[in-house]
C-alpha positions as CSV (number, residue, x, y, z in Angstrom):
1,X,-3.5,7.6,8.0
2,X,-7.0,8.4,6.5
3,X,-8.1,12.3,7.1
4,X,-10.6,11.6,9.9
5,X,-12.9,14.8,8.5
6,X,-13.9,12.6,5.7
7,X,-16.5,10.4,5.0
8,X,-17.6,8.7,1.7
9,X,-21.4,8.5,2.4
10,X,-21.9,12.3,1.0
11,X,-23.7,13.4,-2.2
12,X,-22.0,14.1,-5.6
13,X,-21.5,18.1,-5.1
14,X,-20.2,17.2,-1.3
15,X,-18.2,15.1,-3.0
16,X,-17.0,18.0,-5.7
17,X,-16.5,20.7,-3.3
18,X,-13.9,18.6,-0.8
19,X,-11.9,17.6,-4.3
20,X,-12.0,21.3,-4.8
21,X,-10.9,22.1,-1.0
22,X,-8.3,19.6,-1.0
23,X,-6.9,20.9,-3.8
24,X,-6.7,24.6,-2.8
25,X,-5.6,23.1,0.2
26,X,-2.7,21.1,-1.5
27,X,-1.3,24.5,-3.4
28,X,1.7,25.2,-1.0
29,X,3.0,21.8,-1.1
30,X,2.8,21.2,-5.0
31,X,6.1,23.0,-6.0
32,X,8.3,20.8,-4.4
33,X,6.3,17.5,-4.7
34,X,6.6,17.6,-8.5
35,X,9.9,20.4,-8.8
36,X,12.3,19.2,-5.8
37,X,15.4,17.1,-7.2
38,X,14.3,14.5,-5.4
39,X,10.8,14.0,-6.7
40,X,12.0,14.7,-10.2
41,X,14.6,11.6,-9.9
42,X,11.4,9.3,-8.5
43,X,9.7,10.7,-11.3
44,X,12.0,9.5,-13.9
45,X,12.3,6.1,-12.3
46,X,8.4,6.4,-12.4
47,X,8.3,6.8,-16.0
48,X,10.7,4.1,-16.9
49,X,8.4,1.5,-14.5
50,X,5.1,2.7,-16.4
51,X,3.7,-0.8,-18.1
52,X,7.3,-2.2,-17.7
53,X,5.0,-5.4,-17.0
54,X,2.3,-5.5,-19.6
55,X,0.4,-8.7,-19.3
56,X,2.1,-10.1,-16.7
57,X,0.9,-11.1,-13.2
58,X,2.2,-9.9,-10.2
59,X,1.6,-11.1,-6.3
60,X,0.1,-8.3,-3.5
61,X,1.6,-9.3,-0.4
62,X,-0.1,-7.9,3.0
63,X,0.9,-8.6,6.1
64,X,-2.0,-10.6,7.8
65,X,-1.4,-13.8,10.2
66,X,-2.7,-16.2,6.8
67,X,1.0,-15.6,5.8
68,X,2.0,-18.1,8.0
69,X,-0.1,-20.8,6.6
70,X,0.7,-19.5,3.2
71,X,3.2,-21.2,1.0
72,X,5.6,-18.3,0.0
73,X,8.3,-20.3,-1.6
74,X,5.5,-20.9,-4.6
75,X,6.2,-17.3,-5.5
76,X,9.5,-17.6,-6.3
77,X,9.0,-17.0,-10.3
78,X,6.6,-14.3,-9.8
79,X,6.8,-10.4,-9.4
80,X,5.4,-9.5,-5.6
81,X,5.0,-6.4,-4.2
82,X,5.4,-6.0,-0.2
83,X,4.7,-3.5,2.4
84,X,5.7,-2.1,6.0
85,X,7.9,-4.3,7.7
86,X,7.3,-7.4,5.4
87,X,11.1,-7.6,5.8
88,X,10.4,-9.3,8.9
89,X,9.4,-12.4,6.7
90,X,12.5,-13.0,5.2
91,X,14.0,-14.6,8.3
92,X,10.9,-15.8,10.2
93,X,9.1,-16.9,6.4
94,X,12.2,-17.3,4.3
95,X,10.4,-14.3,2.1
96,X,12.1,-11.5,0.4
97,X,9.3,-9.4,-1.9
98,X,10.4,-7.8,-5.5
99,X,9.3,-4.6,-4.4
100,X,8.7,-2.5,-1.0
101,X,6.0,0.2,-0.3
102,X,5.9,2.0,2.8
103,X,3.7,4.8,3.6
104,X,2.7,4.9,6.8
105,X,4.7,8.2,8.9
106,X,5.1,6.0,12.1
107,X,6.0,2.8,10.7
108,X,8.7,5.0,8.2
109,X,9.7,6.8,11.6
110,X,9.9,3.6,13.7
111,X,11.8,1.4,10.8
112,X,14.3,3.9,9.5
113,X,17.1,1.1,9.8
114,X,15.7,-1.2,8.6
115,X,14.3,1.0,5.5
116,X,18.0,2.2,4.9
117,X,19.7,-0.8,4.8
118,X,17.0,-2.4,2.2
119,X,18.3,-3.6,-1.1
120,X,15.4,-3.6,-3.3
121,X,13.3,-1.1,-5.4
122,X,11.3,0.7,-2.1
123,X,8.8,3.3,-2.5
124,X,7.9,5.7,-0.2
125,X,5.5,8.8,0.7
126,X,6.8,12.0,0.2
127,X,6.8,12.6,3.6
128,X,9.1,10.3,4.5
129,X,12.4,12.1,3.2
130,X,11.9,13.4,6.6
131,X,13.3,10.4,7.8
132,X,14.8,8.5,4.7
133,X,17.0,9.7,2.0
134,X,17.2,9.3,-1.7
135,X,19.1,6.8,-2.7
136,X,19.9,4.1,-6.1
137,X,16.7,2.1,-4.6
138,X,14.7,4.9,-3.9
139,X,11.3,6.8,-5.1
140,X,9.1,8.7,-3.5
141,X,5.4,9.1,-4.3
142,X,3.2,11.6,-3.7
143,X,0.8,10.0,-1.6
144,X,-2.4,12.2,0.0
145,X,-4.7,11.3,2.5
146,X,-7.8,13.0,0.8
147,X,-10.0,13.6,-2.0
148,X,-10.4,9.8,-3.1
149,X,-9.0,8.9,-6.8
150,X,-7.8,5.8,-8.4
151,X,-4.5,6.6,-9.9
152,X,-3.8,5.1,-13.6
153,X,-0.4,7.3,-13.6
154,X,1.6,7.3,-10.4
155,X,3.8,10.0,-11.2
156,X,1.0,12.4,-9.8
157,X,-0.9,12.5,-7.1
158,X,-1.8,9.0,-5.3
159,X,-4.8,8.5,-3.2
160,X,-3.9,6.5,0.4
161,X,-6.8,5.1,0.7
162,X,-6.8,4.0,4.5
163,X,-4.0,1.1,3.5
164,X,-0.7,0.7,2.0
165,X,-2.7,-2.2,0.1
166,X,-4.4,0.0,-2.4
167,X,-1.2,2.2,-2.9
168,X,0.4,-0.8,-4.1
169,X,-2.9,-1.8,-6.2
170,X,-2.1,1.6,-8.0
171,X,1.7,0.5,-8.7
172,X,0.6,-2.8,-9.9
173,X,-1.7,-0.7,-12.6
174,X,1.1,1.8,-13.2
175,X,3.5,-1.2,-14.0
176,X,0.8,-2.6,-16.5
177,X,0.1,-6.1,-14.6
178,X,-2.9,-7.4,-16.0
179,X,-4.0,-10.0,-13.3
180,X,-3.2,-9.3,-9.6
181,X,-3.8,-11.7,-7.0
182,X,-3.8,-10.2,-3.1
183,X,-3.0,-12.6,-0.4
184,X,-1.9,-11.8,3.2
185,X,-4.8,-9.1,2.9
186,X,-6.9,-10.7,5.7
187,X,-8.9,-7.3,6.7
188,X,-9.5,-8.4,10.0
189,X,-8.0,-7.0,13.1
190,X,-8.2,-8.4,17.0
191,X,-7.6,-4.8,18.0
192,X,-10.8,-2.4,17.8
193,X,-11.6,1.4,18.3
194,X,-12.0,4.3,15.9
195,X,-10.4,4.4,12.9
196,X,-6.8,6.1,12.3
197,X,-6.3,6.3,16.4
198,X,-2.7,6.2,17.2
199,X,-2.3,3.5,19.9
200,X,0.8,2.0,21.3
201,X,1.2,-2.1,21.2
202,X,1.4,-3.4,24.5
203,X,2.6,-6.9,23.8
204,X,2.9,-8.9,20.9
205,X,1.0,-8.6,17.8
206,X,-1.9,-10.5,16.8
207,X,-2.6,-8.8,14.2
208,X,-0.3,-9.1,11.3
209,X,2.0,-12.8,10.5
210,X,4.7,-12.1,13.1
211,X,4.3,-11.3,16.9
212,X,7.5,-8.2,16.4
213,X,5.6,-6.7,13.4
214,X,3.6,-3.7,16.0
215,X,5.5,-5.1,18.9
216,X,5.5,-3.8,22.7
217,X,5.9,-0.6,22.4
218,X,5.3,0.2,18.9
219,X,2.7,3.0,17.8
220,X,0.5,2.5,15.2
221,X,-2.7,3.7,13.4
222,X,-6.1,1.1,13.9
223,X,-7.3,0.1,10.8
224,X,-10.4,2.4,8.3
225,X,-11.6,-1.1,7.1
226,X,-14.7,0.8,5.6
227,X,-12.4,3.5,3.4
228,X,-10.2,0.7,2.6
229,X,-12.8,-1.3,1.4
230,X,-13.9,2.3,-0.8
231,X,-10.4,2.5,-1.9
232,X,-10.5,-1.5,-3.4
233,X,-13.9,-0.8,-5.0
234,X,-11.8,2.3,-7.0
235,X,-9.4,-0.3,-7.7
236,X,-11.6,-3.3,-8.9
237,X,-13.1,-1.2,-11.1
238,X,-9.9,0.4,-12.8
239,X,-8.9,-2.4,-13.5
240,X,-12.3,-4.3,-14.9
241,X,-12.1,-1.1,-17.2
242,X,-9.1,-1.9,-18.6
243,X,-9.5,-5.5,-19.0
244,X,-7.6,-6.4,-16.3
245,X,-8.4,-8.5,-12.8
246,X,-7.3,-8.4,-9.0
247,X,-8.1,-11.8,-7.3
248,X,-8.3,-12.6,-3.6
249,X,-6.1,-15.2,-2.9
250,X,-5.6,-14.8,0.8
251,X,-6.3,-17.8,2.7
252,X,-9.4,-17.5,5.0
253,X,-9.4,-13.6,4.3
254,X,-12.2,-11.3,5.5
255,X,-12.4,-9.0,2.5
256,X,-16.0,-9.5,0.2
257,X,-14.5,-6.6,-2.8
258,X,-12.6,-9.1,-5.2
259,X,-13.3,-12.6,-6.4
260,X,-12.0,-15.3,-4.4
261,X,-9.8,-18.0,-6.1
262,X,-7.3,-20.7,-4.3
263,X,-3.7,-20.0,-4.0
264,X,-2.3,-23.3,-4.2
265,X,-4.4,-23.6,-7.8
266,X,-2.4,-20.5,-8.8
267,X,0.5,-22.7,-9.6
């Protein structure tokens, strides 16, 4: 969930003086986000993923309705990183991602099970040991929803960025891949309203590749397309920096940040 206080369209010392607010603001949470056992365990693991995948390529897999008409089974040999309930796909898509990331409070709160019972390297906000416990799989990030920043070290503090999708572009970078390719990132929604509203699903879901993703009665947050799209600019550029490239790759997807390239060429 994006902070709805903020806004991107403000001038440099705006800008400067909410990074300084944000951070006074932060104070009383820091000791145990980088001192509690738990943290200090995900920061280990953290430290042993950092460029563990230098120069390889690695898959972004969102949850959009072009899943369905994606070929999944092509990424069998690749490294993919999944989010939310993508564990839905593994029945209904015959897809099982390398990785998980989750940071969302009320899909944590509303998948708990699910979460639990996942075996596979899963990362979650730091809020979410509320809910879920550490475990072998297990690390938790320190994920804020303020005070925008690309993250080239995930151990610290990790910008949400209105999406999952750019926490998991900040992974990719902390793991070293040099060429990500997103797909399932459609950035398009049926459902409209203000940003970060909770709403409850009142049928199935058209929004995401299966109808039990947001199912009736599931709450959920609609979409900040326009700090997402803030978020991927951060990204692009990180990345362009460093010599590296995220592709588009999602078939018929919405999103105008990253170039556009054909899945099915990919392999």
């Amino acid at each position: 969930m994006q902070d709805p206080r903020y806004h991107h369209k403000i001038s440099p010392f705006g800008r400067f003086a909410r990074s300084v607010y944000d951070g006074i603001k932060r104070l009383p949470e820091l000791p145990e986000a980088y001192l509690h056992p738990w943290r200090r365990e995900s920061i280990r693991k953290l430290a042993a993923l950092k460029d563990s995948h230098k120069g390889e390529r690695c898959f972004i897999v969102g949850n959009g309705p072009s899943l369905k008409v994606t070929d999944l089974s092509k990424l069998k040999d690749d490294f993919s990183i999944g989010f939310n309930r993508i564990f839905l796909a593994a029945e209904e898509l015959g897809f099982s991602p390398s990785c998980l990331v989750s940071i969302n409070d009320l899909v944590v709160e509303q998948s708990v099970e699910e979460f639990k019972g996942a075996r596979l390297p899963k990362f979650f906000s730091w809020r979410a040991r509320k809910w879920l416990p550490m475990d072998e799989h297990t690390c938790f990030l320190y994920t804020t929803y303020t005070a925008p920043k690309f993250s080239h070290d995930i151990r610290g503090r990790v910008w949400e960025g209105a999406t999952v999708t750019n926490v998991g572009l900040q992974l990719a970078y902390h793991m070293g891949f040099s060429q990500v390719y997103l797909i399932g990132v459609d950035h398009s929604f049926a459902d409209k309203g203000k940003p970060n509203t909770t709403v409850e699903s009142k049928g199935d879901d058209p929004n995401h590749f299966s109808a039990n993703y947001f199912g009736k009665g599931f709450r959920w947050q609609l979409p900040d397309l326009e700090v997402s799209e803030q978020g991927y600019r951060m990204a692009r550029q990180a990345f362009e920096a460093d010599g590296r490239e995220v592709s588009d790759a999602t078939i018929g997807g919405k999103l105008q940040v990253f170039k556009k390239v054909n899945y099915n060429s990919l392999f």
